[in-house]
Steps between C-alpha positions, in 0.01 A plus 500: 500500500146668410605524169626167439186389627313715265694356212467168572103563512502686225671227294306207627142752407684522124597131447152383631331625198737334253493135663166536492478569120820236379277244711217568287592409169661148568393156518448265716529118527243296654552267793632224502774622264543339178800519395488388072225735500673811640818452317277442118332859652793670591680378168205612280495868714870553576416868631228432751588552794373251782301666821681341800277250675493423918708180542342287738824272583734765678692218639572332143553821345769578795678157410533553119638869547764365774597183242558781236705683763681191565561437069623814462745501805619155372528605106688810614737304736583258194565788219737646782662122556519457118685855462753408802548165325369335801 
């Protein structure tokens, strides 16, 4: 158990270094979002990566990832109905 406990540690002390240094060579937007302007961006620098920002609307951001739960539960369901010949 010591030792699992020393590799998790030891793992989390490696990976901090490297978050750290991806974060620091990516853009971000600024707030409020614009949307035309980040899409021109991110189609005029296709490799950029984008630094991951704090969003301040947990509850909306909980509903859109449970509606694109629901989609995919409900496109799945109908390719299995189509194949079945339902």
């Amino acid at each position: 158990m010591k030792r699992l406990a020393f590799l998790g540690f030891a793992i989390a002390t490696l990976m901090a270094p490297i978050q750290v240094q991806a974060q620091q060579n990516c853009v971000t937007f600024p707030q409020p979002p614009n949307p035309e302007a980040e899409l021109q961006f991110l189609l005029a620098h296709p490799r950029t990566p984008v630094c991951p920002s704090t969003n301040p609307n947990l509850a909306g951001q909980r509903r859109v990832l449970d509606q694109i739960s629901r989609d995919r539960v409900n496109n799945t369901q109908g390719l299995i109905n189509s194949w079945s010949g339902r």
